[in-house]
C-alpha positions as CSV (number, residue, x, y, z in Angstrom):
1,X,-10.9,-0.9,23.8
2,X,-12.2,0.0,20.0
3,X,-10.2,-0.4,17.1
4,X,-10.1,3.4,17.0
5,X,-8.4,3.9,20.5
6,X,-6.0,0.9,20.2
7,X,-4.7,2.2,17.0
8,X,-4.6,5.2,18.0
9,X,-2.3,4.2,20.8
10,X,-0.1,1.9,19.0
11,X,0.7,4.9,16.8
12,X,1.7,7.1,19.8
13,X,4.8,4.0,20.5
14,X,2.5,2.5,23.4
15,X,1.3,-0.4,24.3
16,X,-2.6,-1.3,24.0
17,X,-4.6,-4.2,25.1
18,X,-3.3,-5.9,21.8
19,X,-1.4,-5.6,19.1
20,X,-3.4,-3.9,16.1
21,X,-4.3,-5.6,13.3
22,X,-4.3,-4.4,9.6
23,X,-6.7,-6.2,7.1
24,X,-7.2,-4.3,4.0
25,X,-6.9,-0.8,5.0
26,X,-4.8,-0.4,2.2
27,X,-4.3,-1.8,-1.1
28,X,-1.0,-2.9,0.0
29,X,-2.1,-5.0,3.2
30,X,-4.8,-6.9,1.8
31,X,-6.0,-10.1,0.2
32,X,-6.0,-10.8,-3.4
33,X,-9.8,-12.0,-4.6
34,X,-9.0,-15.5,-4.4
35,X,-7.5,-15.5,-1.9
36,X,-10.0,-13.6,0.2
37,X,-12.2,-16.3,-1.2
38,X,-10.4,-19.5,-0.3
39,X,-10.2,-17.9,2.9
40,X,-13.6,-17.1,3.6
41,X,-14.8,-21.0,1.7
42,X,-12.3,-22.2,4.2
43,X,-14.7,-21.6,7.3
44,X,-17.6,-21.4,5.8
45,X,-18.0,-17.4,5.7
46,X,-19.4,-15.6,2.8
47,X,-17.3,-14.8,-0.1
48,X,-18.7,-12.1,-1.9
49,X,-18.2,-8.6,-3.1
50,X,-19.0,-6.2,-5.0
51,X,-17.2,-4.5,-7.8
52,X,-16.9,-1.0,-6.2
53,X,-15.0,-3.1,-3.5
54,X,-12.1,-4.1,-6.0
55,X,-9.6,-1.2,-5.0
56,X,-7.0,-2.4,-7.0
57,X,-8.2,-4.4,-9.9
58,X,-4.5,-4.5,-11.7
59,X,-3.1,-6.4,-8.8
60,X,-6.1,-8.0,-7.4
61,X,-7.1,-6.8,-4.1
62,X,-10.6,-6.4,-2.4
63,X,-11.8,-4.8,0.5
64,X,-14.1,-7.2,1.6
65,X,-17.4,-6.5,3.0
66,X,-18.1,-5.0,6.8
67,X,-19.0,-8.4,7.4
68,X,-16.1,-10.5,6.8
69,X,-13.9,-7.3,8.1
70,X,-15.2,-8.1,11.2
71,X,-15.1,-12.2,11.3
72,X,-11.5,-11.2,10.9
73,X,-11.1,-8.5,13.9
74,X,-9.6,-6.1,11.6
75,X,-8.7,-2.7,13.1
76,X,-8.3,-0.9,9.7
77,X,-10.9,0.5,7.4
78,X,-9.6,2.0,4.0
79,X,-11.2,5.5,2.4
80,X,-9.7,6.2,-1.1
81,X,-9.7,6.0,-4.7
82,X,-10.3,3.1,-6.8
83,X,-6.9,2.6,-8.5
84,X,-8.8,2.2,-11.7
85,X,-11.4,4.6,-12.6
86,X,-14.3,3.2,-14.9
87,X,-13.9,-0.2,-14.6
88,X,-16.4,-1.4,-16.5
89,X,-15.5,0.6,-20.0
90,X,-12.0,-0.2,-19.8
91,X,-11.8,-4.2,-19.6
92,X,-12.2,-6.0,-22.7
93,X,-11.9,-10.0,-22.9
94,X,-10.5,-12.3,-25.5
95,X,-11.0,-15.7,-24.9
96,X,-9.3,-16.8,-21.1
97,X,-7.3,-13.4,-21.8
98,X,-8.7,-9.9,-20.0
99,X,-6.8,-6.9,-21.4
100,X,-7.1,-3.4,-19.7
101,X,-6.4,0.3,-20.5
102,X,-6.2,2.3,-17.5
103,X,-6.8,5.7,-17.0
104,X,-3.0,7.0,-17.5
105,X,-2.4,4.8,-20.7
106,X,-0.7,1.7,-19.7
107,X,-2.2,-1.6,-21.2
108,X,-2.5,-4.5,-19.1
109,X,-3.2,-7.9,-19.6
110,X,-4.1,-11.0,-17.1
111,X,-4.8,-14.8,-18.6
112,X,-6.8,-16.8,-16.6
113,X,-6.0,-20.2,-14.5
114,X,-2.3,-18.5,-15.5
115,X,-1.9,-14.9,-14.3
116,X,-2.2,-13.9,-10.0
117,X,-2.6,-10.7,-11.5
118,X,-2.4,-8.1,-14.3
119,X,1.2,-7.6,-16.2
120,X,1.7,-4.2,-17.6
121,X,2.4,-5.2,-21.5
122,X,2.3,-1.8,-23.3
123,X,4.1,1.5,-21.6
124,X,2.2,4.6,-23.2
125,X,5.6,6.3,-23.7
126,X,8.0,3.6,-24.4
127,X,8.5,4.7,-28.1
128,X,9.2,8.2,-27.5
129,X,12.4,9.0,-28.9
130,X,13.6,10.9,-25.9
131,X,12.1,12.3,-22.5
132,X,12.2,15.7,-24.1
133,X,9.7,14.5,-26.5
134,X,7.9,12.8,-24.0
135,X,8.1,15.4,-21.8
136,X,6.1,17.8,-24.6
137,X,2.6,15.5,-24.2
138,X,3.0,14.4,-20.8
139,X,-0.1,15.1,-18.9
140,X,-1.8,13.6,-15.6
141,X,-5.8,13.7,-15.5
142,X,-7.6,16.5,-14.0
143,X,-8.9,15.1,-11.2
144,X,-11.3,18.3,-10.5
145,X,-13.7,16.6,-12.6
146,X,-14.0,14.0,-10.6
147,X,-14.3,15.8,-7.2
148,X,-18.4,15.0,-6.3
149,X,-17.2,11.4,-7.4
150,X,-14.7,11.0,-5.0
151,X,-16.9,12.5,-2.3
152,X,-20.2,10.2,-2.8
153,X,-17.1,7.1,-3.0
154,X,-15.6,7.8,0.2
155,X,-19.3,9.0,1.7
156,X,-20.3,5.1,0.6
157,X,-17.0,3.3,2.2
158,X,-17.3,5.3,5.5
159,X,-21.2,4.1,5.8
160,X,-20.3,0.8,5.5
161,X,-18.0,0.9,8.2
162,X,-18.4,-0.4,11.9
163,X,-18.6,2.4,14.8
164,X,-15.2,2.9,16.1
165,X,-12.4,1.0,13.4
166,X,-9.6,3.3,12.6
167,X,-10.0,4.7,9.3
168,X,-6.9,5.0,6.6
169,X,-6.9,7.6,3.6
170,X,-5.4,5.7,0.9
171,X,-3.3,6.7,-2.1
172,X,-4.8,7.5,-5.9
173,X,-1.9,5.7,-7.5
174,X,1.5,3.7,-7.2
175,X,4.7,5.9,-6.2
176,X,6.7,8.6,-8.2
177,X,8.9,6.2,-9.7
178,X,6.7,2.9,-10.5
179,X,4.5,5.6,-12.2
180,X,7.3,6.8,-14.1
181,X,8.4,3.1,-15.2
182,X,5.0,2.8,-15.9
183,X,4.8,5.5,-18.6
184,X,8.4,5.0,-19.8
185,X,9.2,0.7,-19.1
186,X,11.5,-0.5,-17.1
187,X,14.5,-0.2,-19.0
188,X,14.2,3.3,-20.9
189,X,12.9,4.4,-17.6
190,X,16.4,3.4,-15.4
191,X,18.4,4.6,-18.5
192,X,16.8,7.8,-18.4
193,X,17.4,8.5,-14.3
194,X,21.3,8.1,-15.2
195,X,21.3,9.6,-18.6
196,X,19.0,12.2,-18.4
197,X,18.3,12.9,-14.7
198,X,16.9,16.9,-14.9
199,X,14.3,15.8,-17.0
200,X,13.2,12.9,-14.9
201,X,12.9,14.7,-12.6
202,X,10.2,17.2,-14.2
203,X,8.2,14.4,-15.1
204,X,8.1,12.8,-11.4
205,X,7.5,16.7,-10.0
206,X,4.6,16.6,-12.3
207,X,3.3,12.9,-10.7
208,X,3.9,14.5,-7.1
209,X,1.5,17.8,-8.3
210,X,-1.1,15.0,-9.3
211,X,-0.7,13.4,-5.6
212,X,-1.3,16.6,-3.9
213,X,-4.1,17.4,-6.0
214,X,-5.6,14.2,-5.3
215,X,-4.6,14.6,-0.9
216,X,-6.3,18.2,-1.5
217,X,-9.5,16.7,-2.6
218,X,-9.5,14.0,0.5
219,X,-8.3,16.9,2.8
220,X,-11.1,19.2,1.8
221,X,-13.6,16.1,2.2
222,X,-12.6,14.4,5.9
223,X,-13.0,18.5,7.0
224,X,-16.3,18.8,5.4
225,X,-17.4,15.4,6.9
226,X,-15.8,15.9,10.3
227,X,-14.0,12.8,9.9
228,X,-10.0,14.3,11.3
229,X,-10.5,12.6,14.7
230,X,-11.1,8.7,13.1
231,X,-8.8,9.0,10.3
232,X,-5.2,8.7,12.0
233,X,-3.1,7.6,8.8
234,X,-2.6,8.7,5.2
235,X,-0.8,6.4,2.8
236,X,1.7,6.2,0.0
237,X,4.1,4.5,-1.3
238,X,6.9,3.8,-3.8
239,X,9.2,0.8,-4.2
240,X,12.8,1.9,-3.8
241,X,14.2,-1.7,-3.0
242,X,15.7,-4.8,-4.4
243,X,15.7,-8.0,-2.3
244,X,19.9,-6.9,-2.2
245,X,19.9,-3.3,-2.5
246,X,18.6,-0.2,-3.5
247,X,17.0,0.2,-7.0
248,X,19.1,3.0,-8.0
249,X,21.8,4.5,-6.4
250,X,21.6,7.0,-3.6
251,X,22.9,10.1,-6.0
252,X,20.0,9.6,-7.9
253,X,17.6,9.2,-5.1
254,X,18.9,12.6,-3.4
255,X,18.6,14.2,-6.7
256,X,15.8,13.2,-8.9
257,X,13.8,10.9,-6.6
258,X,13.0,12.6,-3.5
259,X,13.1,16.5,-3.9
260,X,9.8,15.8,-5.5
261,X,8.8,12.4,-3.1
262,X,9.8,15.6,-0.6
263,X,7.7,17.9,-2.1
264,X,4.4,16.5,-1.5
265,X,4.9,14.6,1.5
266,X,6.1,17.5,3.2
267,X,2.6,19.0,1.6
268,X,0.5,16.0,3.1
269,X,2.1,16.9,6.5
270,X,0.5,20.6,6.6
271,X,-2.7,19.6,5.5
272,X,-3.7,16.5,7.1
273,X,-2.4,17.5,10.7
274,X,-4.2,15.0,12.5
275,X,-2.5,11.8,10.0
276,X,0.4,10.2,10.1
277,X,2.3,9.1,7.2
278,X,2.3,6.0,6.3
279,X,4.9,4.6,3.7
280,X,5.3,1.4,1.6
281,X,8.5,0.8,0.0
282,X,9.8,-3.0,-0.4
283,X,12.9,-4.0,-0.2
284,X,16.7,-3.4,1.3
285,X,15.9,0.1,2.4
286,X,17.6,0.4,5.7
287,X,20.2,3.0,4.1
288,X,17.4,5.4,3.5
289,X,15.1,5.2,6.3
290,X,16.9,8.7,8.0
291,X,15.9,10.4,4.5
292,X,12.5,9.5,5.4
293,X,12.6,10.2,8.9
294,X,13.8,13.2,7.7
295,X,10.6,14.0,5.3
296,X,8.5,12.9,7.7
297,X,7.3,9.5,7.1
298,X,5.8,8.3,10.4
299,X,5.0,5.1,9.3
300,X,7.4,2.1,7.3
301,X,5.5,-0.7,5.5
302,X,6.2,-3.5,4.7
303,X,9.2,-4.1,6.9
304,X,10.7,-6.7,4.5
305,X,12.8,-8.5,6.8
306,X,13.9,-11.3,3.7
307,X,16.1,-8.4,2.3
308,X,19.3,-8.0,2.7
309,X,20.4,-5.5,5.8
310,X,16.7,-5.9,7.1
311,X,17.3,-7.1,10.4
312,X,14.0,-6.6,12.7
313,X,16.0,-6.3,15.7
314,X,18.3,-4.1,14.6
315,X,15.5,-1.9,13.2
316,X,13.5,-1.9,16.2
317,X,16.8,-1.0,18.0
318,X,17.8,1.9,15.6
319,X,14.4,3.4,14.2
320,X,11.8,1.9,16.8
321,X,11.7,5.9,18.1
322,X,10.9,7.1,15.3
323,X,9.1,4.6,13.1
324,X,6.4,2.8,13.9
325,X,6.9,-0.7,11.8
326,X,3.9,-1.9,10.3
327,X,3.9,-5.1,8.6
328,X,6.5,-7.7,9.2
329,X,4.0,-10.5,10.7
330,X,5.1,-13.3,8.0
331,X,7.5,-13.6,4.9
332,X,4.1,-13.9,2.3
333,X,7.0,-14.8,-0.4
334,X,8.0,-18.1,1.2
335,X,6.8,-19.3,4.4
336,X,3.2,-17.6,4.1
337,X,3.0,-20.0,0.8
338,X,4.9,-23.2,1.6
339,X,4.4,-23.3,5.1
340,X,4.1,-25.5,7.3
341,X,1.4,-24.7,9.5
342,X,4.0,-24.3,12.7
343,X,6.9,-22.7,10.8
344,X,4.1,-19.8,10.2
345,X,2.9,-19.7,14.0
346,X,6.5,-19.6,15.0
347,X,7.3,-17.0,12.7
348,X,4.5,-14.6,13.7
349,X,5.3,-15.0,17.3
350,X,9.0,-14.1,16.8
351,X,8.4,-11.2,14.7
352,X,5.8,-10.0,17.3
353,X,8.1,-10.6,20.1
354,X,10.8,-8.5,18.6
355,X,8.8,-5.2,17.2
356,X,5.6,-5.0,19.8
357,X,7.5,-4.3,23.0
358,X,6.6,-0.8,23.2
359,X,3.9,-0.3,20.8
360,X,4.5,1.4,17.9
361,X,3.4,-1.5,15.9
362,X,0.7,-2.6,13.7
363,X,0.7,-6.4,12.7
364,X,0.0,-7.0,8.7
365,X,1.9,-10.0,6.7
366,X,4.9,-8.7,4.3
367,X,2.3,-7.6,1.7
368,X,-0.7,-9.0,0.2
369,X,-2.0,-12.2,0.6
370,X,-2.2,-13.5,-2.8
371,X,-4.5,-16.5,-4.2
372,X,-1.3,-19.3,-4.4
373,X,-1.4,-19.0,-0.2
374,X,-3.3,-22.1,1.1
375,X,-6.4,-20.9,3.1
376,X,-5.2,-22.7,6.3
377,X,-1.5,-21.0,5.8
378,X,-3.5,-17.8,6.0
379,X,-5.7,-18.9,8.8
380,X,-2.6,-19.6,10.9
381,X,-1.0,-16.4,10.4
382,X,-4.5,-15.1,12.0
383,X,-4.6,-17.4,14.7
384,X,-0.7,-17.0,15.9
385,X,-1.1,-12.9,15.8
386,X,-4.8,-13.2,18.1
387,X,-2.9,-15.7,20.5
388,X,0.8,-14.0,20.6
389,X,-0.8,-10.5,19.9
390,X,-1.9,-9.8,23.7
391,X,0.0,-7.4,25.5
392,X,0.9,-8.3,29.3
């Protein structure tokens, strides 16, 4: 069976020869560079990669080469943006210190032998005295412009693929409301959802008309290339979570949050037919998971059983019909990290014993592996899900 057909048929809530695995097809189910290096020094396998293969340099992650995609048996392959565009102009270093400007304004910084990562340090709006004002300047790019660029990127990430993986379209940037923190902070950004929720609002419809610009320009490409029959999922994402509850409450979810969330999924449904929806949002989401049913997310990642009212049972129970769960194969915050070794087999075998009966799941850990997990912590994870992955 080819990575193509058994995804395929995990999708449709049956059961293949084995349970799919997911290995950087997105730039939420992938390794950090370090730790995709550790890994790969680990067993002697090469460790290298080119810069066009950072998808995400603000948090880290690589798609490793074909190569080491298949040492590791993935059955994903990602097409999509990188999240930064221009890489190269828009990194400066000072001393151990990298500092970044992306395309949308934010500043980032990441120190090294310090940082996993890049921390967001400036917000581009943070000073405006109210959302009105921001709301006068407030522009996404044009990403028209960049339309042959995004063509000859995806043309060069579908060559390098293997003959029959499962290809996933992936998003151009985080959700509607990380975006809006983003461009806001943190703080201003919440106090604005409850103080000033009509104009949030505006400025998240204006991110969604940015998304669906974006899924227009993939859309028009996988027709061109004749790609809709190995491209099965389309991904996006927004955290709506805390480890105990939602971020904000559910008023202003129904009303500023997912009319335009809504909006251009419901838009992504039309016009990539042959995709299913796949969704990331962290956290104790359980409350909201008939809203996305309802907007037709196909797909929940990461399935963040830690959180509060995240039971996988009870989930497989309640949404296993409509959902397919994709994720869930370790806790990455604790046991992926501390181990042991056994805790982390026994952990992936019980999470696959609960949410594979039936298909309708696709094994990943609880998000990206990142470079403080030991190499042979990851290496177990991949050896419990190839030995407890088999279906009957």
């Amino acid at each position: 069976m080819t990575s193509l057909e058994r995804l395929r048929i995990a999708l449709e809530h049956k059961e293949p020869d084995h349970v799919p695995y997911d290995c950087c097809g997105t730039t939420v189910t992938s390794l950090s560079i370090r730790a995709f290096q550790q890994a790969m020094q680990y067993r002697g396998y090469p460790d290298t990669y080119e810069e066009s293969e950072i998808a995400d340099v603000i948090s880290q992650i690589v798609v490793p080469p074909e190569t080491n995609l298949k040492l590791l048996e993935s059955d994903t392959r990602r097409i999509g943006a990188l999240r930064v565009f221009d890489l190269s102009k828009r990194l400066r270093r000072q001393g151990r210190e990298t500092i970044l400007q992306d395309q949308y304004g934010c500043v980032w910084r990441m120190e090294e032998g310090k940082d996993l990562y890049f921390n967001q340090i400036k917000a581009p709006y943070a000073t405006s005295a109210s959302i009105d004002e921001m709301a006068k300047s407030f522009r996404m790019p044009d990403l028209s412009e960049r339309r042959d660029e995004f063509f000859s990127l995806f043309d060069a990430q579908v060559r390098k693929a293997s003959a029959g993986v499962g290809f996933i379209v992936d998003r151009v940037c985080a959700g509607l409301t990380e975006m809006f923190f983003r461009f806001r902070g943190y703080e201003q950004g919440l106090i604005d959802m409850l103080e000033n929720p009509k104009e949030t609002r505006e400025i998240l419809e204006r991110i969604a008309d940015y998304k669906i610009q974006y899924w227009e320009i993939v859309a028009d490409y996988l027709e061109n290339r004749g790609l809709e029959d190995s491209v099965l999922v389309a991904s996006e994402c927004d955290d709506l979570g805390t480890q105990q509850s939602l971020l904000v409450s559910p008023e202003i979810l129904s009303d500023v949050v997912f009319p335009p969330m809504r909006r251009y999924l419901g838009w992504m449904k039309k016009r990539l037919l042959y995709c299913r929806i796949f969704f990331h949002c962290d956290g104790a989401i359980r409350s909201i998971l008939p809203d996305f049913i309802e907007m037709g997310i196909d797909i929940l990642n990461p399935v963040q059983y830690s959180a509060a009212g995240m039971d996988l049972e009870e989930l497989k129970r309640d949404f296993g019909k409509d959902l397919v769960f994709w994720g869930a194969g370790v806790d990455t915050q604790e046991t992926l990290v501390k181990g042991p070794v056994q805790k982390i087999g026994d952990e992936v075998r019980r999470n696959i014993e609960i949410l594979a009966p039936g298909g309708g799941y696709v094994f990943a850990p609880i998000h990206n592996v990142q470079a403080d997990v030991p190499p042979e912590h990851f290496w177990a994870m991949w050896e419990a899900w190839k030995e407890f992955g088999k279906y009957q």
